[in-house]
BAFI-3210 file (N, C-alpha, C; in Angstrom, 3 decimals, decimal comma, padded with zeros to 6 digits):
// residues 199
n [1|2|3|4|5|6|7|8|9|10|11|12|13|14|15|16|17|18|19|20|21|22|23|24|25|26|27|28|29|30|31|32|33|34|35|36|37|38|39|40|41|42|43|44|45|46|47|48|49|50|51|52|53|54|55|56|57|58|59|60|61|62|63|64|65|66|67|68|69|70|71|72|73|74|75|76|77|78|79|80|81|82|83|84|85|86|87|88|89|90|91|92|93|94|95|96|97|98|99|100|101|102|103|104|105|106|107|108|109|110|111|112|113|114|115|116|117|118|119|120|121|122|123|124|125|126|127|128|129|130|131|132|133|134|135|136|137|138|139|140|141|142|143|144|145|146|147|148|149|150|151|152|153|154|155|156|157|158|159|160|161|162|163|164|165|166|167|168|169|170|171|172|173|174|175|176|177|178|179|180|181|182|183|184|185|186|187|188|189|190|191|192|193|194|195|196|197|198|199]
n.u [153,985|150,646|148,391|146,129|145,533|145,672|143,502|141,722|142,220|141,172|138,219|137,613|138,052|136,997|134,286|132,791|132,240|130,530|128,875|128,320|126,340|127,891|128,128|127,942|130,400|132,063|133,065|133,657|134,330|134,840|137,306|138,291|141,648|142,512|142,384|144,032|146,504|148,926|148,227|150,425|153,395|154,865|154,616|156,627|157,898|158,140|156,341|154,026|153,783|153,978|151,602|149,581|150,012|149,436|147,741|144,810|144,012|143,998|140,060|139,202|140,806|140,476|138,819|140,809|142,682|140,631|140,025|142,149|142,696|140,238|140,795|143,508|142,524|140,653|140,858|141,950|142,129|140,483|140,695|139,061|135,242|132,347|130,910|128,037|126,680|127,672|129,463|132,255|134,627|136,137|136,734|138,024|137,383|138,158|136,321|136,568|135,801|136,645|134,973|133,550|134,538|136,419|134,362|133,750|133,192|132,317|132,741|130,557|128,416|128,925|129,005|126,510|125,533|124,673|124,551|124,633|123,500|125,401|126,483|126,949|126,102|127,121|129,631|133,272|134,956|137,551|139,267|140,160|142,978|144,650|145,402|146,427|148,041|147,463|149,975|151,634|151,013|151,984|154,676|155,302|154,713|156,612|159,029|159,277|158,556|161,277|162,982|163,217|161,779|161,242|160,256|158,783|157,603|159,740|161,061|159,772|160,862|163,018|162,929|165,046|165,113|166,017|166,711|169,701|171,913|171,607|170,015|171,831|171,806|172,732|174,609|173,188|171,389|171,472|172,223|170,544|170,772|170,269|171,932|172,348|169,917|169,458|170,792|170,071|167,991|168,726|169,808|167,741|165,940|167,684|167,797|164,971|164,489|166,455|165,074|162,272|163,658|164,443|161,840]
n.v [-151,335|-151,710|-153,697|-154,259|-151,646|-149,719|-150,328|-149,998|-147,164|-145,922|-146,734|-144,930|-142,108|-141,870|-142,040|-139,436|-138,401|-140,575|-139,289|-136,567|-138,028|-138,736|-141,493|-143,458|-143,385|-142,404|-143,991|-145,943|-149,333|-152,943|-153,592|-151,639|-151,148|-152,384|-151,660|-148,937|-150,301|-152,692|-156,126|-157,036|-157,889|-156,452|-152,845|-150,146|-146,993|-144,954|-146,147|-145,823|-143,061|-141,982|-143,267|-141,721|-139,192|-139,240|-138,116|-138,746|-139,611|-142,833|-143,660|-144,349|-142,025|-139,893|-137,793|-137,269|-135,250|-132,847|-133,136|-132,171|-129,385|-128,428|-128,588|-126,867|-124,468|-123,341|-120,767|-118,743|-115,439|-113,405|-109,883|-109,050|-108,101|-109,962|-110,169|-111,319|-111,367|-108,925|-109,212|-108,141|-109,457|-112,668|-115,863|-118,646|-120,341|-118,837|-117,478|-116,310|-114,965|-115,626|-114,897|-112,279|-109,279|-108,518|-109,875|-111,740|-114,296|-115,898|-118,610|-119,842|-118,423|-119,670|-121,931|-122,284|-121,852|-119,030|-116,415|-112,543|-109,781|-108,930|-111,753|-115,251|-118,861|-120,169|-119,657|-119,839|-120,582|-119,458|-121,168|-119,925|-119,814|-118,701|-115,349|-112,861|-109,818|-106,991|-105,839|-107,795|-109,652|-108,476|-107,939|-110,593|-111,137|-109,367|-111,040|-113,176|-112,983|-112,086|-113,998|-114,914|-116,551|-120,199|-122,075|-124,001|-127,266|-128,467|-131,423|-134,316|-135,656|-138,914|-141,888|-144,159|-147,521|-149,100|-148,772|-146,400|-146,335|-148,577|-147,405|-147,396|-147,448|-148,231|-147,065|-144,497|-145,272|-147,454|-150,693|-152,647|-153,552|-155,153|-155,110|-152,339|-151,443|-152,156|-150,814|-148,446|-148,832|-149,350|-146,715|-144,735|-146,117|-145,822|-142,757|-142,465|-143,472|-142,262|-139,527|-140,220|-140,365|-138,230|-136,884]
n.w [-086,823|-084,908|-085,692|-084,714|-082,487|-084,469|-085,778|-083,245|-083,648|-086,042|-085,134|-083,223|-084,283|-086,686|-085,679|-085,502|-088,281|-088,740|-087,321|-088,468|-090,156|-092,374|-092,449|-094,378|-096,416|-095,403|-092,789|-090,442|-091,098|-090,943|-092,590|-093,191|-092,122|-093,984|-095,621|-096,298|-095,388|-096,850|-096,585|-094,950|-092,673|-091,255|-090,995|-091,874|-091,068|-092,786|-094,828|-093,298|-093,116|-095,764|-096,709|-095,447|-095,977|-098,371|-102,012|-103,475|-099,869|-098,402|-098,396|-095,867|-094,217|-095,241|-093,857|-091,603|-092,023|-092,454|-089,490|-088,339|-089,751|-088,792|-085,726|-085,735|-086,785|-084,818|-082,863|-084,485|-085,057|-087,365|-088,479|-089,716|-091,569|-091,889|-094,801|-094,844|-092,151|-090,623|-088,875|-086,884|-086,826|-087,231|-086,140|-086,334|-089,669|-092,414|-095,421|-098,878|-101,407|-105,235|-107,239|-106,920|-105,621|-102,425|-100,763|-098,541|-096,130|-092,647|-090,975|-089,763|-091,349|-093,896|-094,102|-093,181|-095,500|-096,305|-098,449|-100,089|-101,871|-105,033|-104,558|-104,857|-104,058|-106,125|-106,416|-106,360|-103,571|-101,412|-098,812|-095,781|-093,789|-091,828|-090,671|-092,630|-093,029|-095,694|-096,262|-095,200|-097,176|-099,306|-099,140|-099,203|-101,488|-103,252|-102,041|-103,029|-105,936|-106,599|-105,993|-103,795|-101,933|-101,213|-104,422|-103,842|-101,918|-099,376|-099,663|-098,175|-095,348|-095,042|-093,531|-091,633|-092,171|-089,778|-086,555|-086,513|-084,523|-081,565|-078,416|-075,265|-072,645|-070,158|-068,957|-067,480|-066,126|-063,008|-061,807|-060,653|-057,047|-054,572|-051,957|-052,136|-051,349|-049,087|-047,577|-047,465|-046,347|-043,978|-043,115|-042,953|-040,698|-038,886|-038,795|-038,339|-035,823|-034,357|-034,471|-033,311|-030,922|-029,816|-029,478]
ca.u [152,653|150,062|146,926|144,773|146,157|145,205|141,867|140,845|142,154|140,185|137,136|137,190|138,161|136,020|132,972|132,801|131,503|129,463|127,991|127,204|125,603|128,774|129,168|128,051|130,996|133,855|132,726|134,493|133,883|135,828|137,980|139,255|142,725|142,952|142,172|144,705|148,036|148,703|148,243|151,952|153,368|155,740|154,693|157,762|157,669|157,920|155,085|152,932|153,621|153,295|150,172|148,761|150,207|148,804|146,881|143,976|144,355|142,451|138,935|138,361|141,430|140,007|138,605|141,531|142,985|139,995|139,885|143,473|142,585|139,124|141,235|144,187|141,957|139,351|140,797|142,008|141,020|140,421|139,893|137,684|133,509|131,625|130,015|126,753|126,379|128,382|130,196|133,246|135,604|135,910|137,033|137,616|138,046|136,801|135,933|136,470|134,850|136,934|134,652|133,298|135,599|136,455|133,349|134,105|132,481|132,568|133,088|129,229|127,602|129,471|128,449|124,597|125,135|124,257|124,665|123,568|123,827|125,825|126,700|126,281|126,691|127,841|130,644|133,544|135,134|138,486|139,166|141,483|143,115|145,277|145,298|148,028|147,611|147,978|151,019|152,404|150,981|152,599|156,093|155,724|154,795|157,916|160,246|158,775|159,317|162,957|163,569|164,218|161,095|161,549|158,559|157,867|157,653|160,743|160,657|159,817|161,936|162,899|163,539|166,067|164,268|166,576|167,661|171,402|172,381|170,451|170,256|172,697|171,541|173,867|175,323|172,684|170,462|172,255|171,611|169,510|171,477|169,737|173,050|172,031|168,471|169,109|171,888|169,407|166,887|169,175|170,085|166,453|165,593|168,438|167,479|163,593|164,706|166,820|164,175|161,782|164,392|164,318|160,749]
ca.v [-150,880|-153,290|-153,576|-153,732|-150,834|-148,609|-150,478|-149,305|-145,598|-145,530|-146,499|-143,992|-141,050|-141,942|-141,841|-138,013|-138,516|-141,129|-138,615|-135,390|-138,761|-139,393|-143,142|-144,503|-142,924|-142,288|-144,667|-147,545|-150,765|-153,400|-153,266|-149,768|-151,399|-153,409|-150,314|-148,068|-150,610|-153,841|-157,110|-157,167|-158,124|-155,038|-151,336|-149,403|-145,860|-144,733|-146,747|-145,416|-141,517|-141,961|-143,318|-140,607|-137,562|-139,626|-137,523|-138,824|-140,805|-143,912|-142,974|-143,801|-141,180|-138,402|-136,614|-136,904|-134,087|-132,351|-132,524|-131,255|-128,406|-127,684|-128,410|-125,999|-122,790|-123,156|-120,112|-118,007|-114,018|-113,025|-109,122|-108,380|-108,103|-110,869|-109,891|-111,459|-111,132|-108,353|-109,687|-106,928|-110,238|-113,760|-116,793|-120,299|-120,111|-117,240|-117,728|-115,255|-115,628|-115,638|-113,667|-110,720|-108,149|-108,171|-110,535|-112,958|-115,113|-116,053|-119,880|-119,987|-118,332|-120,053|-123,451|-122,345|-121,573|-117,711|-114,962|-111,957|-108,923|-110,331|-112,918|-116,663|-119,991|-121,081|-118,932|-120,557|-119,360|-119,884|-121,438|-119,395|-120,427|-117,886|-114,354|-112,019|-108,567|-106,596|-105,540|-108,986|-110,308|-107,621|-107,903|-111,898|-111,784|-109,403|-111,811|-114,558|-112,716|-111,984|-115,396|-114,997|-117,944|-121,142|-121,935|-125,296|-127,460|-129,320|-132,996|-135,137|-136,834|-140,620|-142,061|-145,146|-148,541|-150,225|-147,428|-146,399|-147,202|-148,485|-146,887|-148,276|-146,988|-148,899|-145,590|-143,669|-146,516|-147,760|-151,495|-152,522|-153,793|-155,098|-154,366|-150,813|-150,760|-152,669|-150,652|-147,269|-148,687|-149,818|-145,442|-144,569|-146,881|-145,412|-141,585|-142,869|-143,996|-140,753|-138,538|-140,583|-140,655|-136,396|-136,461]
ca.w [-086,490|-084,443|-086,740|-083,751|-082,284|-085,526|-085,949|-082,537|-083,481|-086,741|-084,629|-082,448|-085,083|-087,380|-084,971|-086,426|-089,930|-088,564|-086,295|-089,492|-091,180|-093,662|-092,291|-095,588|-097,158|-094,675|-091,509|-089,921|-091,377|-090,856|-093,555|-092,878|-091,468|-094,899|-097,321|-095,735|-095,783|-097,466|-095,537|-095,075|-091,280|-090,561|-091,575|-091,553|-090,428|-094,615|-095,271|-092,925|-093,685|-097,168|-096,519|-094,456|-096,577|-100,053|-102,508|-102,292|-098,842|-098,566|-098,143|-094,083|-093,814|-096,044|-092,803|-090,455|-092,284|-092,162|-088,578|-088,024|-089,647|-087,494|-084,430|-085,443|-087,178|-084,112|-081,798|-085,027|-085,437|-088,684|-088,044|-091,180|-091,580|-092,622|-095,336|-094,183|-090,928|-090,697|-087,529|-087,088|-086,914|-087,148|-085,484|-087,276|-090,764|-093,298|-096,589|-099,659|-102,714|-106,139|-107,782|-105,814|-104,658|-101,197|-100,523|-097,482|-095,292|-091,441|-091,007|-089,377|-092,577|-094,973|-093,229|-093,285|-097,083|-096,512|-099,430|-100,065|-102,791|-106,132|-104,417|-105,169|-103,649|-106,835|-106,433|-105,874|-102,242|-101,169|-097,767|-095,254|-092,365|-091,127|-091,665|-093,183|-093,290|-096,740|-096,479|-095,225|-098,416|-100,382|-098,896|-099,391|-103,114|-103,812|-101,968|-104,211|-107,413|-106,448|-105,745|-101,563|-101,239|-102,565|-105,453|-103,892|-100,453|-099,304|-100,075|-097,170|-094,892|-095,626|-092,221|-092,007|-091,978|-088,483|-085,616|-086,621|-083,593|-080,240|-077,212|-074,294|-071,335|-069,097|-067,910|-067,113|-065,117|-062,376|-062,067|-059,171|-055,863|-053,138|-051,227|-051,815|-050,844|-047,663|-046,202|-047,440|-045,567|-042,257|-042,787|-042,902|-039,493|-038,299|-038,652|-037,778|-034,279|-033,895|-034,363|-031,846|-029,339|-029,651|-029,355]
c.u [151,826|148,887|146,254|144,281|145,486|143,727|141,321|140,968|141,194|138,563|136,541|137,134|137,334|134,125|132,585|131,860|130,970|128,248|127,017|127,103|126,391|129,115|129,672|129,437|132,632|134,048|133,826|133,377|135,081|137,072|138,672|140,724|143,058|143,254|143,371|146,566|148,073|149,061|149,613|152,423|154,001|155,001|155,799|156,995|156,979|156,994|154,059|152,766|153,139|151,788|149,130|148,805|149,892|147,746|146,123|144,470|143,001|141,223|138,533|139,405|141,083|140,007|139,692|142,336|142,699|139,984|141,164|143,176|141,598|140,088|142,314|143,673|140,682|139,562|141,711|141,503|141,588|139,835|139,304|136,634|133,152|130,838|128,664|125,717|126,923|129,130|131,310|134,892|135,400|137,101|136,756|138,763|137,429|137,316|135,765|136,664|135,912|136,818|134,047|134,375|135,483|135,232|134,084|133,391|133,078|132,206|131,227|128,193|127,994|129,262|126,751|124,393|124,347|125,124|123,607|124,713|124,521|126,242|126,265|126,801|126,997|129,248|131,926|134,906|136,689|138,962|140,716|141,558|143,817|145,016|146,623|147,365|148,346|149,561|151,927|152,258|151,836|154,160|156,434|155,619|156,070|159,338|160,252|159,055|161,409|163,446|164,244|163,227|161,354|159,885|158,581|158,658|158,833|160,302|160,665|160,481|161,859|163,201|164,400|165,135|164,500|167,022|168,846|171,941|171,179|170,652|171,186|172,545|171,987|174,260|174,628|171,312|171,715|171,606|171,317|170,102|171,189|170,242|172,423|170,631|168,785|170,005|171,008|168,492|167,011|169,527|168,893|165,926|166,360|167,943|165,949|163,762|165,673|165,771|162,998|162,281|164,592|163,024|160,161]
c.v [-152,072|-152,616|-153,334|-152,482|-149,374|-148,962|-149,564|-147,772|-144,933|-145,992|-145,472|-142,267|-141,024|-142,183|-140,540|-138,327|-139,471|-140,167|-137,347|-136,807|-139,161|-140,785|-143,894|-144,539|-143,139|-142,825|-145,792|-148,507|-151,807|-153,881|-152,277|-150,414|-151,936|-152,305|-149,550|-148,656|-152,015|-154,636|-157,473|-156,986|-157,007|-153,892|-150,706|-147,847|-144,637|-144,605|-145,878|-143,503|-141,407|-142,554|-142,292|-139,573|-138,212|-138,375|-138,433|-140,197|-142,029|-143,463|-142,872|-143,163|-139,635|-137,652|-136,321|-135,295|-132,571|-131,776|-131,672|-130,332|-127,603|-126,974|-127,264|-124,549|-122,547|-121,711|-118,719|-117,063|-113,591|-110,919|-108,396|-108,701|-109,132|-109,823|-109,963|-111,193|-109,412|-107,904|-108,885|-108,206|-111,743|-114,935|-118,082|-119,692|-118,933|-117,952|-116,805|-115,760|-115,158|-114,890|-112,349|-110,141|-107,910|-108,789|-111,525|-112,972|-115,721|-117,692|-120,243|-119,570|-119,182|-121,575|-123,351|-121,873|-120,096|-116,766|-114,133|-110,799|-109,947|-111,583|-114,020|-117,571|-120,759|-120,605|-120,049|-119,539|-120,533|-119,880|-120,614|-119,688|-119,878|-116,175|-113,506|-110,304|-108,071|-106,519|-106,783|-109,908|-109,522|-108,108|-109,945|-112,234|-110,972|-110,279|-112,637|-114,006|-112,339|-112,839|-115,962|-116,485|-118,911|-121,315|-123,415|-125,581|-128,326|-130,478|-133,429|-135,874|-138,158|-141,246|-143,527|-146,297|-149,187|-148,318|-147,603|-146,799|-147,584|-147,751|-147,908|-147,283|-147,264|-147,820|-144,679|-144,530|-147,272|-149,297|-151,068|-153,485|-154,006|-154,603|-152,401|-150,314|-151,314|-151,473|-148,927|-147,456|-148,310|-147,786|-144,897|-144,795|-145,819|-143,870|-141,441|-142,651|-142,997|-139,835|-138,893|-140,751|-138,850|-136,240|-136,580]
c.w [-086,022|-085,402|-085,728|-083,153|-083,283|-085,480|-084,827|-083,046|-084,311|-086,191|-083,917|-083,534|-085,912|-086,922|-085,380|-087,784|-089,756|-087,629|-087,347|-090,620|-092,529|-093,217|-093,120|-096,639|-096,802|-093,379|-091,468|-090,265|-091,014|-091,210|-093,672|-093,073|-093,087|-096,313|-097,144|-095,847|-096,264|-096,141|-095,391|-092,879|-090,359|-091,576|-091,070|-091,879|-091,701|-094,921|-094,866|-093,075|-095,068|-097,634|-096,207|-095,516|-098,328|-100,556|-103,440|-101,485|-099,134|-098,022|-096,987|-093,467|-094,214|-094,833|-091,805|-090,764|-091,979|-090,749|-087,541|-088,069|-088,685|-086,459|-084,374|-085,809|-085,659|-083,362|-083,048|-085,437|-086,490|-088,522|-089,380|-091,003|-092,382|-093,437|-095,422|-093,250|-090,251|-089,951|-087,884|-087,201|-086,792|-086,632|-086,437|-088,569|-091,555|-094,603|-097,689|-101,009|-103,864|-107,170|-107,763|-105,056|-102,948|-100,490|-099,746|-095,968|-093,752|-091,616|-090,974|-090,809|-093,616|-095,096|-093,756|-094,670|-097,255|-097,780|-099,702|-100,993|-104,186|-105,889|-104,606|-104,713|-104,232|-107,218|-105,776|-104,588|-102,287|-099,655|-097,022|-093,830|-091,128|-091,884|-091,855|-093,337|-094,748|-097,279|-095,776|-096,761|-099,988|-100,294|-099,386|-100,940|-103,784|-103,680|-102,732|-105,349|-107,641|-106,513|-104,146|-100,956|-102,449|-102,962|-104,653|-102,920|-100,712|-099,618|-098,455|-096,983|-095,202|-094,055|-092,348|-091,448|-090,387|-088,025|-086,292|-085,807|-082,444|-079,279|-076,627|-073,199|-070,002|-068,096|-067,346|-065,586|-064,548|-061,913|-060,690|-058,696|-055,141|-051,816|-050,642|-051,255|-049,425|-047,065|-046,662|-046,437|-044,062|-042,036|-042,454|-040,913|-038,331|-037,408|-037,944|-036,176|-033,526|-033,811|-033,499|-030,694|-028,818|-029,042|-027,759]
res [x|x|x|x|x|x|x|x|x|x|x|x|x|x|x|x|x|x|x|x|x|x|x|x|x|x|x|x|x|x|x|x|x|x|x|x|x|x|x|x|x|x|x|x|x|x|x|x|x|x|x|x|x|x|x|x|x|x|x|x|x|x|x|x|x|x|x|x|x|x|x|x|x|x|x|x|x|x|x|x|x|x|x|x|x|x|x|x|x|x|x|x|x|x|x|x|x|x|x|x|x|x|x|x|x|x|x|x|x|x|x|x|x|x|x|x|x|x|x|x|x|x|x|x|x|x|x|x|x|x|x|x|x|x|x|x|x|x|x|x|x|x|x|x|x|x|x|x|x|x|x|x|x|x|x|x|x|x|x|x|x|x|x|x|x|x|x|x|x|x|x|x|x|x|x|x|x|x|x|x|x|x|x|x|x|x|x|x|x|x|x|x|x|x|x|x|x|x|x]
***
């Protein structure tokens, strides 16, 4: 990994949470690069995943996560009623509350801290990112009690510290021949001075 390389990336990514006023918290300083991997001259490939996918990541990574998710729930239809607004469907993420029945929120209300009827914003809501229809959630919690899903995520890959082998590209790149460009060119000239002698 080049340090510089990352520094610039966490400058630019982290322009975000300097922008909704979290700089003090989750901003680029210059130290970022130092918090994130030890002053050590190689990062191997390992290193730097297990960095990233840490619980909790170092603190000027917290949001990149975050903005994965924005970027992948942004064009997702949720087709249920906000409870608030009482928009016939939603886009983004939706939000359904824990302890109210069938109570859920459109990404936009749930942002501007709207409730209404028993509801409360000390409720605690549970973030959704895709949607499933009933009966996909039905058919997935009997496969799970049967034992057809596994109870827990694969382990992450380990990747090998040196390539196994290198490339050798010898065979597929043909060296370079001046031989061969000159006598393409003298064919070229050739066909040139045929086709102005037609004309």
């Amino acid at each position: 990994m080049i340090f510089t390389k990352f520094d610039q990336f966490l400058k630019e990514v982290l322009k975000l949470p300097t922008a909704v006023f979290e700089g003090p918290s989750f901003g680029y300083t210059e130290h970022s690069v130092r918090t994130c991997f030890p002053q050590q001259k190689k990062i191997m490939l390992n290193m730097f995943l297990d960095t990233l996918m840490a619980d909790p990541p170092p603190q000027c990574l917290v949001w990149l996560p975050l903005m994965h998710r924005l970027a992948h729930v942004e064009n997702v239809f949720h087709p249920v009623e906000c409870s608030y607004c009482r928009c016939e469907s939603m886009m983004g993420f939706r939000y359904r509350c824990q302890q109210c029945h069938n109570y859920q929120l459109c990404q936009n209300c749930f942002w501007r801290g709207h409730a209404n009827g028993p509801h409360s914003n000390q409720h605690q809501m549970k973030e959704h990112s895709s949607w499933k229809s009933p009966a996909k959630k039905l058919s997935h919690a009997i496969s799970k009690s049967l034992g057809c899903v596994p109870s827990r995520e694969p382990p992450r890959p380990v990747f090998p510290e040196q390539p196994e082998k290198p490339l050798d590209l010898a065979h597929i790149c043909y060296p370079f021949v001046p031989t061969l460009l000159s006598n393409w060119w003298d064919d070229f000239n050739e066909i040139l001075l045929y086709c102005k002698s037609k004309t």
